[in-house]
C-alpha positions as CSV (number, residue, x, y, z in Angstrom):
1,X,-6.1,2.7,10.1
2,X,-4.0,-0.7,9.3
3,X,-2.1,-0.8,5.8
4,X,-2.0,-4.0,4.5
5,X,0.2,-4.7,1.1
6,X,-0.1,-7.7,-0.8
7,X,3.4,-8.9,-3.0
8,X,3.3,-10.9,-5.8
9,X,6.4,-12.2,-7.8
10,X,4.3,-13.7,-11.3
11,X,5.1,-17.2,-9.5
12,X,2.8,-19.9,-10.8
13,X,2.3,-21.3,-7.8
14,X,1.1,-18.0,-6.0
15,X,-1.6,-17.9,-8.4
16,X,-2.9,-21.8,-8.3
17,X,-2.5,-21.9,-4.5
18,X,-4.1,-17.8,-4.2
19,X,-1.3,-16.7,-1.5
20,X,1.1,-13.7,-1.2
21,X,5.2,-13.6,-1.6
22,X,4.9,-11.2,1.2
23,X,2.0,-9.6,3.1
24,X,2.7,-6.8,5.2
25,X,0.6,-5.4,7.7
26,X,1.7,-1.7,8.7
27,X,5.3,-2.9,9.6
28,X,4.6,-6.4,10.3
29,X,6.1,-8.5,7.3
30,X,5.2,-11.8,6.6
31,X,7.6,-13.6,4.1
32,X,5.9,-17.0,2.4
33,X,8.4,-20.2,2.6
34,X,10.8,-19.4,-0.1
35,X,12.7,-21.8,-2.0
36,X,16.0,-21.7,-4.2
37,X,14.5,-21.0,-7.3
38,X,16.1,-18.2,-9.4
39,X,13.1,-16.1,-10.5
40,X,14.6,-14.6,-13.5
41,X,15.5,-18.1,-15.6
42,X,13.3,-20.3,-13.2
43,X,16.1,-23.0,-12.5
44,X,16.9,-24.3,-9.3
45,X,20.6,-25.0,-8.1
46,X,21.5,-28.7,-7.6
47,X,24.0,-28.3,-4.8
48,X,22.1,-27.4,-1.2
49,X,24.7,-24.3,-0.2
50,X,23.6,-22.6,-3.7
51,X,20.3,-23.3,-3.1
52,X,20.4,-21.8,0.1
53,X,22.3,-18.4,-1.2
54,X,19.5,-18.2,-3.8
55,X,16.8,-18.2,-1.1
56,X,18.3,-15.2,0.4
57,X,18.2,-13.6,-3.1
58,X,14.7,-14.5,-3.3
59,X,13.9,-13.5,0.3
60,X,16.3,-10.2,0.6
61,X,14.5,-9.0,-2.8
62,X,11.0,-9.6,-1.7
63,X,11.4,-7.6,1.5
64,X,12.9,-4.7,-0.7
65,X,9.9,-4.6,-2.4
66,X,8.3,-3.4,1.1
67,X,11.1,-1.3,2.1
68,X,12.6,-3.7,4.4
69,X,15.8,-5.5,4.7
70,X,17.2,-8.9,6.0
71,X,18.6,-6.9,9.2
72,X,15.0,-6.3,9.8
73,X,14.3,-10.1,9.7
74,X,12.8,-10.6,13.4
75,X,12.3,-14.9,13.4
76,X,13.0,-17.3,10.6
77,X,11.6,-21.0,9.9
78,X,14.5,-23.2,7.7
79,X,13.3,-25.8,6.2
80,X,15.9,-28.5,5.5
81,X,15.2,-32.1,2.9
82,X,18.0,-33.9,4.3
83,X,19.0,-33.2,8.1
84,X,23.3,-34.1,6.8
85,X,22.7,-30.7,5.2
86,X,21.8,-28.9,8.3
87,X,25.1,-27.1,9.1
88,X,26.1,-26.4,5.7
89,X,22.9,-24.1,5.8
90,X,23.1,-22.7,9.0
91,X,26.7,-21.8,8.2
92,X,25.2,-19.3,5.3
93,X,22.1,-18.7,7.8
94,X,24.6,-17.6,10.1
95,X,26.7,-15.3,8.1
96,X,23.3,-13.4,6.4
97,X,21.8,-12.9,10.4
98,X,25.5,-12.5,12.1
99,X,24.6,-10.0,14.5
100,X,20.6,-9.7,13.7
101,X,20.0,-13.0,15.5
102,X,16.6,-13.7,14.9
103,X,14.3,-16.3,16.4
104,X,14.8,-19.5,15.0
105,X,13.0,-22.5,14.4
106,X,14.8,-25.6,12.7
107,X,13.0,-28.8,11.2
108,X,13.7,-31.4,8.3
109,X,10.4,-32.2,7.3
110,X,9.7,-33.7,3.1
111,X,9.6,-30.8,1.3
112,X,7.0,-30.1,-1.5
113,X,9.4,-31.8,-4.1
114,X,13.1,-33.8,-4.0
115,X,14.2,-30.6,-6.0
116,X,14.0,-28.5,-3.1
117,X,16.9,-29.1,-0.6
118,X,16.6,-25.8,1.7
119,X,12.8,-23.5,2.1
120,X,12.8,-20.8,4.8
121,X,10.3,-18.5,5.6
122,X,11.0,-15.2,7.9
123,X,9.0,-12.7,9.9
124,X,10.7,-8.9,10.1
125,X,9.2,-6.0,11.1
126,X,9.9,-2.6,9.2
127,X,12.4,-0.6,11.2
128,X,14.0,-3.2,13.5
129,X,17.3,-2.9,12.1
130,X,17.3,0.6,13.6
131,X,15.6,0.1,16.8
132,X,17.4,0.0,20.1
133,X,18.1,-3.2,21.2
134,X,19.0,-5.0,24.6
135,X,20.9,-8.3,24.3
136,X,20.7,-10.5,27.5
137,X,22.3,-13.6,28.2
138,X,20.4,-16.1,30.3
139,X,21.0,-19.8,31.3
140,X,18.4,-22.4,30.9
């Protein structure tokens, strides 16, 4: 039978809008579009690479909560406010998935407020950071 959990963080936003930090469905892990806000005093960093440092916080602490990990992180979606901040994030993206190398989607949409420079949302799957893995190399 499919085990479905339900995480909440006490975010205000998870309550007005009804939705889920995480859902996970047996290993399937569905991580909401997380932005740099530190949960504990509810600031946000000004500068985009602490802001994006923060959202792996938030991200790598949700995913504990489910007994996963970053490593397990299968495809990520980065959100990005201004596209001149692009590779100062994906520097930091780089060095938390160096050697996980998820899928990965890229965009620099308006984000839900100015505040937020950097939101990224992930898909892992319990137990991928242990599975055995082929790495190919094609050319497109």
């Amino acid at each position: 039978m499919t085990h479905i959990v339900k995480v909440k963080t006490g975010n205000r936003l998870e309550e007005i809008s009804s939705y889920s930090r995480i859902v996970a469905v047996d290993n399937w892990i569905f991580v909401s579009n997380t932005a740099g806000r530190n949960p504990a005093t509810k600031e946000i960093p000004e500068g985009v690479e602490a802001q994006t440092h923060q959202v792996f916080a938030n991200i790598a602490g949700a995913l504990a909560a489910v007994e996963a990990s970053l490593a397990d992180v299968i495809s990520a979606r980065v959100f990005i406010q201004e596209p001149a901040d692009t590779p100062k994030v994906m520097e930091i993206f780089g060095e938390k998935f160096r050697g996980v190398d998820p899928a990965l989607t890229v965009t620099c949409p308006p984000l839900g407020s100015s505040v937020y420079k950097v939101e990224i949302e992930v898909t892992a799957y319990r137990g991928a950071s242990r599975a055995e893995t082929d790495r190919l190399s094609i050319t497109l």
